[in-house]
C-alpha positions in Angstrom: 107.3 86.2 94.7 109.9 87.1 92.4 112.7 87.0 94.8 113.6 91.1 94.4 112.3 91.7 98.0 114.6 89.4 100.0 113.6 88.3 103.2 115.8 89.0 106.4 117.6 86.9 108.3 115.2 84.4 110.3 112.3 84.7 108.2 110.9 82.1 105.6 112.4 83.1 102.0 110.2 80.8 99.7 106.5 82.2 101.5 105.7 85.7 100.7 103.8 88.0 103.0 104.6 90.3 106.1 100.8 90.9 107.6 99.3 88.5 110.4 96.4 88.4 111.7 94.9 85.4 113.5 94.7 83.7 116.8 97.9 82.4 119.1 97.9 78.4 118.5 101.2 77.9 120.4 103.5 79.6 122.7 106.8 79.4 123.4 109.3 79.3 126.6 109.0 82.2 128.7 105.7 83.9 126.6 104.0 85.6 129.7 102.1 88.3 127.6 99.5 86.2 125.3 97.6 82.8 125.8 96.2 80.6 123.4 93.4 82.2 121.5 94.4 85.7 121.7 93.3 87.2 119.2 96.1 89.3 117.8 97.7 91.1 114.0 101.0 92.1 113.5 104.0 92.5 111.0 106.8 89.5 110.2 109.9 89.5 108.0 108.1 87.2 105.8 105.7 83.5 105.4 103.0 85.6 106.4 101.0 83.9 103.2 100.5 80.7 104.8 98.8 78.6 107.7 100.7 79.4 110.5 103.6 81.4 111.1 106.0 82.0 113.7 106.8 85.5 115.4 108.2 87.2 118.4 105.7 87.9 121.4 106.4 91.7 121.1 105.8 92.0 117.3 102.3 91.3 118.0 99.6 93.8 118.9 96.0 92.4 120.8 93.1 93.2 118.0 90.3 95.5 118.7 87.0 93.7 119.4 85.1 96.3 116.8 87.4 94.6 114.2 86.4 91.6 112.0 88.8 89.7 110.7 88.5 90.9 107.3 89.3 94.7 108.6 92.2 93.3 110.8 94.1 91.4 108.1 94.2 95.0 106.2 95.5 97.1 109.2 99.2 96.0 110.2 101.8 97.2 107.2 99.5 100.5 106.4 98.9 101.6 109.2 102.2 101.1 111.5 104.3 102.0 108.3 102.4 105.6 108.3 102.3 105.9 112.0 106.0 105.4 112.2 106.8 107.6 109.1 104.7 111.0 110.8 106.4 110.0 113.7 110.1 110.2 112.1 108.4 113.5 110.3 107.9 115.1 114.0 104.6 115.6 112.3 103.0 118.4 113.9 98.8 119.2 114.1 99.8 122.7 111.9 101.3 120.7 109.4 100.0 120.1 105.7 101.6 116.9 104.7 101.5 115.7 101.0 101.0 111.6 100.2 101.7 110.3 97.5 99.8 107.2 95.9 97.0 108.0 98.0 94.7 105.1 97.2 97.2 102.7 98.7 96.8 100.9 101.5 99.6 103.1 103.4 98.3 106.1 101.6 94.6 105.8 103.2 95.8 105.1 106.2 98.5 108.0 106.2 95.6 110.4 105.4 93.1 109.0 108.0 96.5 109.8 110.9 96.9 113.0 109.7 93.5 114.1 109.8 92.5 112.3 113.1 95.9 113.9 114.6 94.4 117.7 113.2 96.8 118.0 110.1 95.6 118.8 106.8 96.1 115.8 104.1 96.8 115.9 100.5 97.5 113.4 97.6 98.3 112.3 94.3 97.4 109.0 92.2 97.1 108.0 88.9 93.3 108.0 88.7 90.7 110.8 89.2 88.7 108.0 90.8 90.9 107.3 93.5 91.5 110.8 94.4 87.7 111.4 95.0 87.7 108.1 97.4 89.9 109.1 99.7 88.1 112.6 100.3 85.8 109.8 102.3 89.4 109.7 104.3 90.5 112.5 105.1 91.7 114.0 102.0 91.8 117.5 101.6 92.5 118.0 97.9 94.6 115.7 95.3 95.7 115.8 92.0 96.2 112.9 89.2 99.8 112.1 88.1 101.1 109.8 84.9 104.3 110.1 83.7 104.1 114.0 83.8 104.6 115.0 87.5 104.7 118.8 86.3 100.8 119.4 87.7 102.6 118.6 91.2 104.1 122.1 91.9 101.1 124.6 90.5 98.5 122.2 92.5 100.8 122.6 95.7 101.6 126.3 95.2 97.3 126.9 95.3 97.0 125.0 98.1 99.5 126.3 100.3 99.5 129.9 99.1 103.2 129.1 97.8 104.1 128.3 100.6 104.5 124.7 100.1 104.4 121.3 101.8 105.4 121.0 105.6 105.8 116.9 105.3 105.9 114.4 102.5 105.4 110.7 102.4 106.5 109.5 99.2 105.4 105.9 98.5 106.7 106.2 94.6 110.4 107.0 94.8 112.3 107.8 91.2 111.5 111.0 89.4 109.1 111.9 92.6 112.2 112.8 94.7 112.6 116.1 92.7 109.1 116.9 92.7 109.0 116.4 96.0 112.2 119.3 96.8 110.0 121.6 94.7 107.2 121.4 96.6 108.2 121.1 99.8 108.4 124.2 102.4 110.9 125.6 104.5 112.6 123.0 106.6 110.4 121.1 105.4 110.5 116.7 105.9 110.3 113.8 103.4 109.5 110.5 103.9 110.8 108.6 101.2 108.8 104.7 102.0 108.7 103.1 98.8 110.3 103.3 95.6 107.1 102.3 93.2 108.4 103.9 90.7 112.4 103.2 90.6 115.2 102.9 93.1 117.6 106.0 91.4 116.3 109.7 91.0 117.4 111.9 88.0 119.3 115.0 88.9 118.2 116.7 92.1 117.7 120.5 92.8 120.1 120.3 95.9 120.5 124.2 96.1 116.8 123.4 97.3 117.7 121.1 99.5 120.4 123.7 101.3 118.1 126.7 100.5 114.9 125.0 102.2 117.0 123.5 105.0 115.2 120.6 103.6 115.1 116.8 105.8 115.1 114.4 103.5 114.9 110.1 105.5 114.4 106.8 104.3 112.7 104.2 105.9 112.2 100.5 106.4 111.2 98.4 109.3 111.7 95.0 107.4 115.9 96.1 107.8 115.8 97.3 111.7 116.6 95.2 114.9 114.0 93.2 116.4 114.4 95.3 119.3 113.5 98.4 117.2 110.7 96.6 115.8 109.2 96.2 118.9 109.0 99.7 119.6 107.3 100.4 116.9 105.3 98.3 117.4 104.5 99.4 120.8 103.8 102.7 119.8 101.2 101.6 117.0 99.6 99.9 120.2 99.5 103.1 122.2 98.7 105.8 119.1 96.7 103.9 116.7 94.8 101.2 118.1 92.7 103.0 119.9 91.8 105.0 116.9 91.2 102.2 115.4 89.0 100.5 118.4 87.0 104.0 117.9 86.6 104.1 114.7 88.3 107.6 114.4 89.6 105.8 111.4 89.4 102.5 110.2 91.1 99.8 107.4 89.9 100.1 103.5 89.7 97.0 102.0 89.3 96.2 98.0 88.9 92.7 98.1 89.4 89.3 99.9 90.4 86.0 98.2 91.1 82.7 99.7 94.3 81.8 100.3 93.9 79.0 97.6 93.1 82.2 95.0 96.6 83.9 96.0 97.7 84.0 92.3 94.7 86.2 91.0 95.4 88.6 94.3 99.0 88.5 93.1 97.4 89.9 89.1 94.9 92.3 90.7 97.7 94.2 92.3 100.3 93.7 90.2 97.2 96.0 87.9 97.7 99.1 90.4 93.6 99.0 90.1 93.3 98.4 93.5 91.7 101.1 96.2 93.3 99.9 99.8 94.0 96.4 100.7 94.0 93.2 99.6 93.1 90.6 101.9 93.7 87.0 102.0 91.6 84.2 104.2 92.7 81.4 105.0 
């Protein structure tokens, strides 16, 4: 909305949004894979807050029949964004992986993977609330974070036996880079998805880094190929889905709003009060 999350080339730049979910009203040349009323969610580059949109047949994913449409519109950015990170992680069942922002729509879901995948899940978040929610999800243990991220490395240290972290999805970015490297085991791997709080880290422990034999990846999907997209989004098909269709885990939503109430959605998260989604109906 305020223009600091451009939109790539292709996709609308004055209509926010990146989630879908809805049925096919039109097809184009050549669609072979989905008819008219398909019921179907997915990701876009953006104009996803509006009352259509336009997308690529393979970008699209067939919704599960257990799924209102409530639960569907809350599932495509968590849950394929923490599918694909574990996935880059070479996650492992053995693994203990550390998730930051846990009450988040990607954290819940993250948690929810790792668990249903035989991992052991842990957290941080800024509330002592949020952290007891997401024990509902999978969470293991968690610990509250402000501004002071020094009750990161003693929490870690009792719950690994000092051994610490195996992988780390870092939603929050800035000063949680370095806590991160303390934390983090032997060759261990760290996600860094989102940058919450600031796009440049102060001074890094890269002895650690060398020491640890540390992996340390960024990523997007809103800056790869469409090509790449559509693997990804072919694997959330195969992995997740039917986890989904199960109910071996499932969407967390907070609220829904009309489409018309898209400013007071806009406040509400904007409060970082939120536990999960947001969802908007149009």
């Amino acid at each position: 909305r305020r223009g600091m999350y451009t939109a790539p080339p292709g996709s609308p730049r004055d209509i926010p949004g990146m989630e879908i979910a809805g049925e096919v009203s039109a097809l184009g040349t050549g669609v072979k894979e989905w008819k008219t009323g398909d019921r179907v969610f997915g990701i876009v580059g953006g104009g996803a807050n509006a009352e259509f949109a336009v997308t690529r047949a393979n970008h699209l994913v067939r919704v599960p029949e257990s799924l209102n449409w409530d639960q569907v519109a809350a599932v495509p950015e968590a849950f394929i964004t923490a599918q694909d990170a574990l996935s880059q992680a070479s996650f492992r069942s053995v693994d203990r992986v550390l998730v930051h922002a846990v009450g988040s729509g990607v954290g819940l879901a993250a948690i929810q993977l790792v668990r249903a995948m035989g991992g052991t899940a842990f957290g941080t978040a800024r509330s002592a609330d949020k952290i007891a929610r997401a024990r509902e999800y999978g969470l293991t243990d968690g610990v509250v974070l402000g501004d002071d991220l020094g009750p990161l490395a003693p929490a870690v240290r009792g719950w690994t036996d000092d051994a610490g972290m195996d992988v780390i999805l870092d939603l929050v970015g800035g000063p949680y880079l370095a806590a991160d490297i303390a934390s983090a085991a032997r060759q261990a791997r760290i996600m860094l998805i989102g940058l919450m709080a600031g796009r440049t880290a102060a001074s890094l422990d890269l002895g650690a880094v060398l020491n640890k034999r540390l992996t340390i990846r960024g990523t997007v999907l809103r800056s790869r190929s469409d090509e790449e997209k559509a693997a990804v989004t072919s694997a959330f098909a195969r992995d997740v889905v039917p986890l989904l269709a199960s109910g071996a885990v499932r969407p967390v939503v907070d609220r829904v709003f009309p489409l018309a109430q898209i400013a007071e959605a806009h406040r509400l998260m904007e409060s970082n009060a939120t536990f999960g989604k947001l969802v908007l109906v149009h």
